[in-house]
C-alpha positions in Angstrom: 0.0 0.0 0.0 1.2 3.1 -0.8 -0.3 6.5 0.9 0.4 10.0 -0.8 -0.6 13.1 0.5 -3.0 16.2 -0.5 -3.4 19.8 1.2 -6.8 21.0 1.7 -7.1 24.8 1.2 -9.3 26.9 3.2 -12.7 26.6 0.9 -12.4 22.4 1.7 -10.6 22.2 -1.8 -7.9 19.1 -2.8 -5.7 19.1 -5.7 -5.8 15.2 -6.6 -2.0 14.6 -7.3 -0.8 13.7 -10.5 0.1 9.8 -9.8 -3.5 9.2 -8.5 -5.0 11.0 -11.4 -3.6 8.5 -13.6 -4.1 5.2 -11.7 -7.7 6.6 -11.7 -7.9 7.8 -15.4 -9.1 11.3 -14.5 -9.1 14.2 -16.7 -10.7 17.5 -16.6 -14.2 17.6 -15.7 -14.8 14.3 -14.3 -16.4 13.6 -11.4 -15.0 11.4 -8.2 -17.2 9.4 -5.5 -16.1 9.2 -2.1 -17.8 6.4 -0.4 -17.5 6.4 3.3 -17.9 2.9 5.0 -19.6 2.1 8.4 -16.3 1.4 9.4 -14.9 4.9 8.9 -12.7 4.0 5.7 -13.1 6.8 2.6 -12.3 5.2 -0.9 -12.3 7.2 -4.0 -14.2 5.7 -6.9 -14.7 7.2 -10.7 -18.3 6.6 -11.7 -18.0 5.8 -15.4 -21.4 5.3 -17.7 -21.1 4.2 -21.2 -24.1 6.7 -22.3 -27.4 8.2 -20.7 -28.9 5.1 -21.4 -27.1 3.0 -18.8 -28.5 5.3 -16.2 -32.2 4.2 -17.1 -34.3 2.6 -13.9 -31.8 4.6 -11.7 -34.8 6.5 -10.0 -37.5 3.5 -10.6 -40.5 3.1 -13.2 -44.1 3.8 -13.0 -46.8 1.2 -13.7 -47.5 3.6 -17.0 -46.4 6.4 -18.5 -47.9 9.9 -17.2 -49.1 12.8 -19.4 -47.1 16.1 -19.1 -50.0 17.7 -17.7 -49.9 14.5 -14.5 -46.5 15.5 -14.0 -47.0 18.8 -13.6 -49.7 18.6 -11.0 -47.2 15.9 -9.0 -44.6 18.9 -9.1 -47.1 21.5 -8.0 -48.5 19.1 -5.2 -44.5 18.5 -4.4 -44.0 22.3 -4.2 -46.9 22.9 -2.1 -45.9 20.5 0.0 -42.2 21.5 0.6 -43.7 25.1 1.4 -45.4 24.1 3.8 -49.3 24.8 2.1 -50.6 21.0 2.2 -50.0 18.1 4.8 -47.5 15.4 4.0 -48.7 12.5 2.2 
């Protein structure tokens, strides 16, 4: 095991050293996980998708499709709610 080390800066910020970058694959733009374990362990992971399309069933399915005008009243009762005007479902 090798450990190398990073300096936060004061606005929480880490420059992810060069030799980590590569045994990652990073480049610019990408984005890094942190998954923290019950046990207290933090491991870094790089969430790759092959296209939009392998994120499909990530938030679930509906027994049918709904019409634009069903989703908007779902968003408007959401709103509501969140503000505070209706009671929690």
């Amino acid at each position: 095991m090798k450990e190398i080390l990073a300096t936060m800066t004061s606005k929480g910020q880490l420059t992810v050293p060069a030799e980590v970058r590569r045994q990652l694959g990073l480049k610019q733009g990408d984005r890094v996980a942190f998954i923290l374990t019950e046990e207290g362990e933090v491991t870094l992971r790089v969430p790759h998708y092959a296209d939009i399309a392998s994120l499909r069933g990530a938030a679930g399915t509906l027994p049918q499709p709904l019409s634009w005008e069903e989703i908007e009243q779902v968003v408007a009762e959401e709103r509501a709610e969140r503000a505070g005007l209706t009671a929690p479902k």
